[in-house]
Backbone as CSV, one residue per row, in Angstrom:
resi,resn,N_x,N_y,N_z,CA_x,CA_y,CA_z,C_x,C_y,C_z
1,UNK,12.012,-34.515,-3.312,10.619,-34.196,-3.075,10.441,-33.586,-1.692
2,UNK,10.913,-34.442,-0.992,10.951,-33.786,0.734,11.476,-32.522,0.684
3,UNK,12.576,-31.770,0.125,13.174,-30.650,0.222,12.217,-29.673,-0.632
4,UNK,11.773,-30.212,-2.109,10.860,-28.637,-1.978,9.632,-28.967,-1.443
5,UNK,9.088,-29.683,-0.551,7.885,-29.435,0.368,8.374,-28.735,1.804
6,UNK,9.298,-29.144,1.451,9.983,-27.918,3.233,10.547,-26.612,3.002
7,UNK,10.975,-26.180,1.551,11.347,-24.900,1.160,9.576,-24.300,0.842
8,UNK,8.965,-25.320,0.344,7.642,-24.564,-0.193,7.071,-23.750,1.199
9,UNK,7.016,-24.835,1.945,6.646,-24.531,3.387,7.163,-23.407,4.115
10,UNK,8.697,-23.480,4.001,9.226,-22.000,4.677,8.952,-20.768,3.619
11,UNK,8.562,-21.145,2.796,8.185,-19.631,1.816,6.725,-19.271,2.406
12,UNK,5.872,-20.291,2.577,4.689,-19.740,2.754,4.432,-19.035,4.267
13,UNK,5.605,-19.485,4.837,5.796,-19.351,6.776,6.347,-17.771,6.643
14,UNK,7.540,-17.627,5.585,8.125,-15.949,5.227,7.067,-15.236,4.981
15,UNK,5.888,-16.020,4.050,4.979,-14.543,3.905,4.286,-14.277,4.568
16,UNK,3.786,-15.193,5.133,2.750,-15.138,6.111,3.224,-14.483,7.199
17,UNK,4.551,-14.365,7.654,4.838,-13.268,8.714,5.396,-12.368,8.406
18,UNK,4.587,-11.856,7.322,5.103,-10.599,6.764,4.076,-9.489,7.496
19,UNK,4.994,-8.878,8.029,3.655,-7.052,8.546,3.937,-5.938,7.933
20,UNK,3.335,-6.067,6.962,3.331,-4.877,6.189,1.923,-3.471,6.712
21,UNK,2.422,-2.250,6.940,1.720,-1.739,7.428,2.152,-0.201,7.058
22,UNK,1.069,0.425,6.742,0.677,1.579,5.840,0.494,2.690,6.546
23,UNK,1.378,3.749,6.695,1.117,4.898,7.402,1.085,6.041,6.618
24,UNK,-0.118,6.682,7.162,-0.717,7.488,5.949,-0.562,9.753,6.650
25,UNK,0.143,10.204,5.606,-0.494,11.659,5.759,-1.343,12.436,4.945
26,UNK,-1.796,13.236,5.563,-3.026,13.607,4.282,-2.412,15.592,4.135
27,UNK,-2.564,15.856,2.849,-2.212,17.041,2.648,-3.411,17.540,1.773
28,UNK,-3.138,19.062,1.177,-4.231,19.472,0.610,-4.161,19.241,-0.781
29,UNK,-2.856,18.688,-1.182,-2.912,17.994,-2.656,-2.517,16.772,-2.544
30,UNK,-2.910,15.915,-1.683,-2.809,14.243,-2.125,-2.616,13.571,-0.458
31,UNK,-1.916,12.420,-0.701,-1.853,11.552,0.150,-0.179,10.953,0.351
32,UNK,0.569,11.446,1.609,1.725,10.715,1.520,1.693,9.369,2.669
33,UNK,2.422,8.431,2.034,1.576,7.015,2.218,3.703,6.300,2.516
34,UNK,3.613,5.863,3.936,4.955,4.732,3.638,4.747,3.592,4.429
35,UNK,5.498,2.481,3.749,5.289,1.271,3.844,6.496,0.593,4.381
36,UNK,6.025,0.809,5.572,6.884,-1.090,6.462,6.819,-2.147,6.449
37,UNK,7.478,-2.842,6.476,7.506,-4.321,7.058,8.831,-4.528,7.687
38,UNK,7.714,-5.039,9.558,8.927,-5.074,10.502,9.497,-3.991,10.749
39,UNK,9.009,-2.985,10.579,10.016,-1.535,10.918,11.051,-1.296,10.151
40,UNK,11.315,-1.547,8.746,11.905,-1.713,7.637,11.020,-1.299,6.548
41,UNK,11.718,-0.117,5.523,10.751,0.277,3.862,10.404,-0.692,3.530
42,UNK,9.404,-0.701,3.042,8.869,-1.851,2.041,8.754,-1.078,0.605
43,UNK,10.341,-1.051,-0.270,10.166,-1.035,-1.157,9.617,-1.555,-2.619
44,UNK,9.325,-1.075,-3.683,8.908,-1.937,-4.713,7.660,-2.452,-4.392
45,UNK,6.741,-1.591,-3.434,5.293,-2.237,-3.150,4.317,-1.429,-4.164
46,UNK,3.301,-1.863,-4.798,2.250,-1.254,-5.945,1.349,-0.615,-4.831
47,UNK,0.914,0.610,-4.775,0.306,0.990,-4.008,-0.877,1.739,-5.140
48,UNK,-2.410,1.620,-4.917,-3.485,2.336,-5.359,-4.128,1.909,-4.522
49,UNK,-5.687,2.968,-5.104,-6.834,3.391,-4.374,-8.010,2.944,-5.057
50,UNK,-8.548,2.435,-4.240,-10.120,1.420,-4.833,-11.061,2.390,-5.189
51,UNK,-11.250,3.390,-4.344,-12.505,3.271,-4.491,-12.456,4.740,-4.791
52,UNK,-11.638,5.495,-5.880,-11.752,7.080,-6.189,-11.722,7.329,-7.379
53,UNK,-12.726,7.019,-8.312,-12.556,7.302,-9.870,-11.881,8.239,-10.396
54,UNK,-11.800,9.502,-9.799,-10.700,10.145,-10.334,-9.006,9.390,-10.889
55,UNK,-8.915,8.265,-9.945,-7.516,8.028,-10.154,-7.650,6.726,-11.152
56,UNK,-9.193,6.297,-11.406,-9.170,5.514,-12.584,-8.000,4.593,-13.133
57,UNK,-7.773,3.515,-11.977,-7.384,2.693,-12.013,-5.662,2.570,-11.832
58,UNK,-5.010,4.167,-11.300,-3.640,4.531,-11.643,-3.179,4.053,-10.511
59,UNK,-1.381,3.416,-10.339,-1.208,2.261,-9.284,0.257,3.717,-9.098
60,UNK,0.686,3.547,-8.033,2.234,4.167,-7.356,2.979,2.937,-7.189
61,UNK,4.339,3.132,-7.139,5.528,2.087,-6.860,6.365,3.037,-5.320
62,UNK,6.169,2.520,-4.254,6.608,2.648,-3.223,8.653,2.878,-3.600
63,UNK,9.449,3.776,-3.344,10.425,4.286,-3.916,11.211,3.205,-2.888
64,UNK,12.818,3.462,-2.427,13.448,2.854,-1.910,13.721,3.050,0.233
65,UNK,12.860,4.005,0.224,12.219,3.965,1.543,10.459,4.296,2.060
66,UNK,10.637,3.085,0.702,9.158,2.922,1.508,7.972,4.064,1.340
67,UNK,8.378,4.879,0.347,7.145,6.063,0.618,6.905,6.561,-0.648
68,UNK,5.412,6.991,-1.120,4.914,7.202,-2.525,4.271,8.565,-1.724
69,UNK,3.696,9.152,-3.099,3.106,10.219,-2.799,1.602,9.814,-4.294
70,UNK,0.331,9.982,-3.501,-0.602,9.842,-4.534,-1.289,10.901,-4.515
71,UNK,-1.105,12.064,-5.739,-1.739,12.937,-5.657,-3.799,12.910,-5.798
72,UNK,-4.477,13.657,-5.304,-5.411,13.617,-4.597,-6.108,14.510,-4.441
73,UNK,-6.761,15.057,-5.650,-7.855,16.889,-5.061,-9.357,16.516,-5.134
74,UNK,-9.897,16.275,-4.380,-11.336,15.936,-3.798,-12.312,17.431,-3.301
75,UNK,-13.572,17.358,-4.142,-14.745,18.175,-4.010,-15.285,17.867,-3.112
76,UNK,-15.279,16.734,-2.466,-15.937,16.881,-0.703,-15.411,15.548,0.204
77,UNK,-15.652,15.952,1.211,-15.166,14.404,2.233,-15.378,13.606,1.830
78,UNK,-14.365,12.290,2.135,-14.824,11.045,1.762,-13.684,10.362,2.218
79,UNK,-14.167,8.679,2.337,-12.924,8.446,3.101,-12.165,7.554,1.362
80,UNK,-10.800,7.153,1.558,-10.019,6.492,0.535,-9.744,5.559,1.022
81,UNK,-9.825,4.176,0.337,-9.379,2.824,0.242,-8.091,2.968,-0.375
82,UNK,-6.697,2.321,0.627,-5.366,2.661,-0.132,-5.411,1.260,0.172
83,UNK,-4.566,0.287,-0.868,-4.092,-0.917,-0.879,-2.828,-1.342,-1.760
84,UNK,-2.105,-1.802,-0.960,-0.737,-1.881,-1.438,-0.458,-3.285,-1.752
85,UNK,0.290,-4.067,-3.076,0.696,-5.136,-3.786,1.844,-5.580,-3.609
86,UNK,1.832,-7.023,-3.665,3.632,-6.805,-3.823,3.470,-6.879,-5.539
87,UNK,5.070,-7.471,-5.912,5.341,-7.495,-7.458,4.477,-8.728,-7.822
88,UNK,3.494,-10.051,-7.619,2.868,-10.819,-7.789,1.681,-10.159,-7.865
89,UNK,1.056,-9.230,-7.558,-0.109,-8.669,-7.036,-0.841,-9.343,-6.366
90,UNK,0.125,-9.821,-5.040,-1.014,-9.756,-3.826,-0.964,-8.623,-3.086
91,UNK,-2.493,-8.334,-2.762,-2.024,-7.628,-1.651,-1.809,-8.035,-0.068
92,UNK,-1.171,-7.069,0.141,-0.119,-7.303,1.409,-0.515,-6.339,2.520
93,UNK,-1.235,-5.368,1.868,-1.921,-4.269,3.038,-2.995,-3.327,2.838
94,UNK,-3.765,-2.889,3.660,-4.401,-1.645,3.045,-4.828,-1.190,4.067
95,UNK,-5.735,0.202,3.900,-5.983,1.368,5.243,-6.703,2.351,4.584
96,UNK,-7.809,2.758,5.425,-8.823,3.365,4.832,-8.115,4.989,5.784
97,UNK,-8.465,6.167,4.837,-8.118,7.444,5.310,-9.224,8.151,5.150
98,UNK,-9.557,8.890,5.856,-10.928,9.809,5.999,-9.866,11.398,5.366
99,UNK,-10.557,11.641,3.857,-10.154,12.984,3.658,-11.290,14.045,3.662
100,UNK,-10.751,14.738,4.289,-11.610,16.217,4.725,-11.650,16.933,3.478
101,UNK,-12.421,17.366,2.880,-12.192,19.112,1.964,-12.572,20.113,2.382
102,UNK,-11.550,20.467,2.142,-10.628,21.969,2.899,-11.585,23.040,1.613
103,UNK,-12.272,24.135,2.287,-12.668,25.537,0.876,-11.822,26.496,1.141
């Protein structure tokens, strides 16, 4: 009993110092988006966007360094809610991007 309350414990201590953190470029067809933790890819992370009906609910899988590409053609400024999952679906990060439209 004592041992998995101290493994439970160091699992919740691993995630909790987890820094996962989202660095974002913006192009004129989408969004390239990669994911650290600790200065390390954060592969296998679910990455979508809240709040852009166009992408109607569609999720990216962060590749093996850390970086997705979510394509992205917008009729006027606005900013994007990106939020990234792990395989449980928590999320673990997110970052708002202000996209410009370009005529």
């Amino acid at each position: 009993m004592l041992k998995s309350i101290a493994l439970s414990t160091l699992l919740v201590a691993s995630m909790s110092a987890s820094a996962v953190e989202l660095n974002t470029a913006n192009t004129n067809s989408g969004i390239h988006v990669k994911a650290t933790d600790q200065s390390s890819p954060a592969a296998g992370l679910i990455v979508s966007v809240t709040n852009v009906p166009q992408l109607n609910g569609a999720s990216f899988t962060t590749d093996e360094r850390g970086r997705v590409f979510i394509p992205l053609s917008l009729n006027a400024s606005r900013s994007v809610n990106i939020v990234a999952s792990d395989d449980m679906d928590m999320s673990v990060a997110s970052t708002t991007v202000f996209r410009s439209h370009s005529r």
